[in-house]
N, C-alpha and C positions, 0 to 999 in steps of 0.2 A: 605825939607821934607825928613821923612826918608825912606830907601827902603820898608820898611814892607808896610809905608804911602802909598806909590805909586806903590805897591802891591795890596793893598786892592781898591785902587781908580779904576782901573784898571778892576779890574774882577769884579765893581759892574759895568762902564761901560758896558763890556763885555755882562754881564748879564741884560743888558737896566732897571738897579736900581739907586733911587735915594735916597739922605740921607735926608728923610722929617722932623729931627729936632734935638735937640742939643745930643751930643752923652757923654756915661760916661767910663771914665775910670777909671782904678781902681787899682793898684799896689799892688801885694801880695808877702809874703816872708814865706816860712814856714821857719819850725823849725831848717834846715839845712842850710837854709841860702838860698835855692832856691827862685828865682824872676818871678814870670812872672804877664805880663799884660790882665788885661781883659778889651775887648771893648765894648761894646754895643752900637751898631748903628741902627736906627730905618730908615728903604729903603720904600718904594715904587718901582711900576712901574714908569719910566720915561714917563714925556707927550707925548704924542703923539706915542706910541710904542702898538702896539695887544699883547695880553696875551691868550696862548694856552688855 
């Protein structure tokens, strides 16, 4: 996995979330040739955890 992967796992951890179902990604390039990734990931609270 890659760092950003085990980045992001981490801080939903952190934050007692969970990833309640398939996620999208999405690769964009503009016009200069810039890259980036967009995630959409769908969390919940994890079981068994209180919500302020």
């Amino acid at each position: 996995m890659v760092r950003a992967g085990q980045d992001l796992f981490g801080w939903l951890h952190r934050h007692r979330l969970a990833v309640t179902g398939p996620t999208l990604e999405e690769h964009l390039i503009d016009a200069d040739g810039a890259h980036a990734i967009v995630l959409e990931v769908p969390v919940s609270p994890r079981h068994g955890t209180r919500t302020a």
